[in-house]
N, C-alpha and C positions, 0 to 999 in steps of 0.2 A: 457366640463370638467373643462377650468378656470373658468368660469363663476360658478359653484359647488362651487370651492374651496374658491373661492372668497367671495359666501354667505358662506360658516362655518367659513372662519375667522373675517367673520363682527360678524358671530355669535355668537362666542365665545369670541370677545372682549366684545360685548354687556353682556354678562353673567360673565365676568368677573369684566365688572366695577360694574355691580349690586349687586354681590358680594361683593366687596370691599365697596361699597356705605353702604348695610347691618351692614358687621364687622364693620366699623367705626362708626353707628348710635348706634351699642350695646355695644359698647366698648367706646363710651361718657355716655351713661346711665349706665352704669356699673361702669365708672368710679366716674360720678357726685354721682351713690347711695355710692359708696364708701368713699369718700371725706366727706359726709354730715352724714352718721353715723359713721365715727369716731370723726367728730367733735361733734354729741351728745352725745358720750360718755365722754365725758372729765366732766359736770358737777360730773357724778357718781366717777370720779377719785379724785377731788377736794372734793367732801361729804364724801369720805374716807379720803383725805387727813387731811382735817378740825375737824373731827372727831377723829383720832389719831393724831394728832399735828403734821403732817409731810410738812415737804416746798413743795414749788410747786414744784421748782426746786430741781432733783435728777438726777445729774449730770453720776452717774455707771448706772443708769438704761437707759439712756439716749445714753451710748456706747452699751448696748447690743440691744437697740432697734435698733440703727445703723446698726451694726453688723448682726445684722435678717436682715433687709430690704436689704443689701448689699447680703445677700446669697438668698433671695426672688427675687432679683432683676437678678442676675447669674442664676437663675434656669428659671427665666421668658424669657430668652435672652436680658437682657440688660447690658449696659455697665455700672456696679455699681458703679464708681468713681462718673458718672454723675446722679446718682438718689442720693450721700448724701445731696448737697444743696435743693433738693427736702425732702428730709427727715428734716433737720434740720426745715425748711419751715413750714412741717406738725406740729413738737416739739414744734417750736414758735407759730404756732396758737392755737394748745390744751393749753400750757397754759396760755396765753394771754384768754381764754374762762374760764378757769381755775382762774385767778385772777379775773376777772369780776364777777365771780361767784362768788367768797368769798367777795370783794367788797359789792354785794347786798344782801347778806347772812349776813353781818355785819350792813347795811340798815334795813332789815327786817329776821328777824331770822329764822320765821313759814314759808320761802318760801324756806330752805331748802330740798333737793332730799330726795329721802329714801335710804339709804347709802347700797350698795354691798358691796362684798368683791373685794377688789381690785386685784384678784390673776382671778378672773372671767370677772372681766372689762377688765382686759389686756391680758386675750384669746381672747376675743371679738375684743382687736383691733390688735392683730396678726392676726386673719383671716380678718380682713377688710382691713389689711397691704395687704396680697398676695394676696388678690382682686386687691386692688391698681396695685400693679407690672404688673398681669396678664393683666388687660385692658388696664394700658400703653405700654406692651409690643404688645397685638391685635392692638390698636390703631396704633403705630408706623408701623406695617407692611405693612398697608393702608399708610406710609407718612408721615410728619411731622405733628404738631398743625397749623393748619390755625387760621387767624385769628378770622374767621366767629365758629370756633371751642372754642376759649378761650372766644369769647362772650359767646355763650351757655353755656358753663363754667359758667360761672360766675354771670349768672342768674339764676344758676341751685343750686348754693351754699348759701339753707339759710338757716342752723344752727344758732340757736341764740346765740350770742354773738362772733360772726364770724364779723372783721370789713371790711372795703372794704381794709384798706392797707390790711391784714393779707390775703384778696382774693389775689390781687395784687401780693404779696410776694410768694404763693402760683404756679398760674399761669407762673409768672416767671421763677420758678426751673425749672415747670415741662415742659414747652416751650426747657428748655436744656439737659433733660435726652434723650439718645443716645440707639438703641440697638446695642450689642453687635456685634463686627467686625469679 
């Protein structure tokens, strides 16, 4: 009879770590697709910005984008104090991609995007936002980021005009967002 109990508890660790192994391999890929299409979306934001004369930098849009990601972040179980410098992280590399863009948009004209409406581009990166949350929040339930985790990362992130600080900076935050106690 111990000898029974003894293989189900081998065997349910065994299916637990596999488990855990699983959510954590789809919740890096989930994460990396997420990271990297909202970093393509920033050109289309920039082809709108460029297009109606507006800075890169929009300082109110910037608090509600917070604001979201802070209540996406609550709903995801994380601790949203620790996902703002991850957020700001995300700000400065959109437009950091965003200046580069108008940069070689000022180079060469004709290699300008084909301009959206920017009310469409920023659905698009509200639902790439609560992807974000969501996989950080899977991911963290598996553990913290290993290191072997933030490589993959960071091989995984190649959006163009994505630099390696602005990976860096990136990886950083999110190495410190926390879930929820």
């Amino acid at each position: 009879m111990m000898h029974s109990f003894a293989i189900f508890l081998s065997s349910l660790f065994m299916c637990s770590t596999v488990f855990a192994s699983s959510v954590t391999s789809v919740s890096l890929e989930e994460l990396s697709s997420a990271l990297n299409e909202r970093m393509l979306l920033m050109p289309a934001v920039a082809g709108y910005k460029a297009q109606h004369h507006l800075p890169v930098e929009d300082l109110s849009r910037e608090k509600v984008v917070i604001d979201g990601m802070r209540q996406n972040a609550q709903d995801a179980g994380l601790a949203s104090d620790t996902v703002v410098p991850f957020v700001h992280a995300l700000m400065n590399a959109g437009k950091a991609i965003q200046y580069r863009c108008l940069a070689d948009w000022l180079a060469t004209p004709q290699a300008r995007v084909h301009v959206t409406e920017l009310a469409d581009t920023r659905q698009k990166i509200q639902q790439t936002d609560n992807r974000l949350m969501t996989a950080i929040s899977q991911r963290l339930m598996a553990g913290s980021f290993t290191e072997a985790d933030m490589a993959w990362l960071i091989s995984q992130m190649t959006a163009p005009g994505l630099s390696a600080a602005d990976k860096n900076n990136l990886l950083s935050a999110l190495s410190r967002i926390e879930r929820a106690s």
